[in-house]
C-alpha positions as CSV (number, residue, x, y, z in Angstrom):
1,X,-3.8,8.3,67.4
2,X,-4.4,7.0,63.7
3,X,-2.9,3.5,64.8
4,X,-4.5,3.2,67.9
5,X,-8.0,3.6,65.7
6,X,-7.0,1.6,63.1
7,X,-5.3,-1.4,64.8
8,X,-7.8,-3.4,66.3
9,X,-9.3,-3.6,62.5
10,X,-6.5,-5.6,61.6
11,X,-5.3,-6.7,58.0
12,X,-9.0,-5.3,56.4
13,X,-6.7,-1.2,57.1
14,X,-3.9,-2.5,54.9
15,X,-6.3,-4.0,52.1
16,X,-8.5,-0.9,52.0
17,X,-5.5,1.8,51.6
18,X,-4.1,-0.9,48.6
19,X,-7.5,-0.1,46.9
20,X,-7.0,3.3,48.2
21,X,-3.6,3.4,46.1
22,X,-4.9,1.6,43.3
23,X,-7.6,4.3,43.0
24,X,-5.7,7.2,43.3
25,X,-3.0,6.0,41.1
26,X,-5.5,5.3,38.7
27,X,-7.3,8.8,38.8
28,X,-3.5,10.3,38.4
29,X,-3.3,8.1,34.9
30,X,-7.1,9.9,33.8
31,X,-5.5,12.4,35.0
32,X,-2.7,12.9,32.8
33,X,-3.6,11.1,30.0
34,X,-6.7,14.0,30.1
35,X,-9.4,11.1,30.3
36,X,-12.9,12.2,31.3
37,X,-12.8,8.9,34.0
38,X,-10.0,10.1,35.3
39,X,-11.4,13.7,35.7
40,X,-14.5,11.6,37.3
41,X,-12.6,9.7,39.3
42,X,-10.6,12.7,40.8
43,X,-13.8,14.7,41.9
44,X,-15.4,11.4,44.0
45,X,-11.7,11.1,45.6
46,X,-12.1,14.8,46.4
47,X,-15.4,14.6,47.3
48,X,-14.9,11.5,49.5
49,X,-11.8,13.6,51.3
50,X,-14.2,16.8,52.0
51,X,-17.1,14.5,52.8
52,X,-14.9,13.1,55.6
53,X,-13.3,16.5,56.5
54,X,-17.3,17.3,57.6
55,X,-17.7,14.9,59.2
56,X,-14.7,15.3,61.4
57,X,-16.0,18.9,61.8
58,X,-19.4,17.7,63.1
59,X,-17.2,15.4,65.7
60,X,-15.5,18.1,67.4
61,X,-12.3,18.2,65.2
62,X,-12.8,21.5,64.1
63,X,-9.1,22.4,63.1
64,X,-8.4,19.2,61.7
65,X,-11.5,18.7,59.8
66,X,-12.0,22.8,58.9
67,X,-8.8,22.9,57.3
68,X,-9.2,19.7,55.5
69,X,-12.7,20.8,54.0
70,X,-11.1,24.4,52.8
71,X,-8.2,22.5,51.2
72,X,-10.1,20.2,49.7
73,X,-13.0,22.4,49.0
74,X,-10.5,24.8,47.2
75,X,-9.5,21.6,45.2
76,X,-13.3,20.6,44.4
77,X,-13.9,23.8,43.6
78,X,-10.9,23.9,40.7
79,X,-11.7,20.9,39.6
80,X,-15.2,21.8,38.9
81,X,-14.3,25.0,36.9
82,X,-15.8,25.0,33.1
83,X,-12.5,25.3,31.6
84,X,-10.7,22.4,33.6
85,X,-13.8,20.0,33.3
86,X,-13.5,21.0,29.4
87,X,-10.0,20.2,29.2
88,X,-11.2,16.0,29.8
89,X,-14.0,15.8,27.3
C-alpha cells in the first residue's frame, strides 16, 4: 500500500527519508550525548509522528492512526516530564 502511494513521487521519497535518517540520527547523538537540541529535536520528531498519527485518524485509519497517536503520545508525554527535560539543560 506504502509503495503504491509513494511511487509515483519518484526519487523526491528516497531524498526525503535520507533527511529523515540524517535527522533522526542526529536527535539520537543529542540524545545521548544529553544535549538540550537533541532533547529538542526528539520532541518535533515525536510531535511530527503524533501529528501524522491524527491525521490518519481523521482519514478513517482509526486503528492504524489510534495506535500510532497512543504510542507516540505515551512517548511525548515522557519526553515532556520535568525530570527528563531537566536531565538536557
Amino acid at each position: 500500500m506504502a509503495y503504491k502511494q509513494l511511487a509515483p513521487l519518484g526519487r523526491i521519497v528516497g531524498i526525503l527519508f535520507l533527511v529523515l535518517g540524517a535527522a533522526l540520527i542526529t536527535a539520537g547523538i543529542g540524545w545521548f550525548r544529553r544535549r538540550l537540541w537533541g532533547w529538542r529535536l526528539a520532541v518535533v520528531i515525536i510531535s511530527t509522528q503524533v501529528l501524522g498519527d491524527v491525521v490518519n485518524c481523521v482519514r478513517g485509519d482509526w486503528l492504524r492512526g489510534g495506535t500510532g497517536v497512543i504510542i507516540a503520545g505515551a512517548l511525548l508525554l515522557f519526553l515532556l516530564q520535568p525530570r527528563i527535560r531537566a536531565a538536557f539543560a
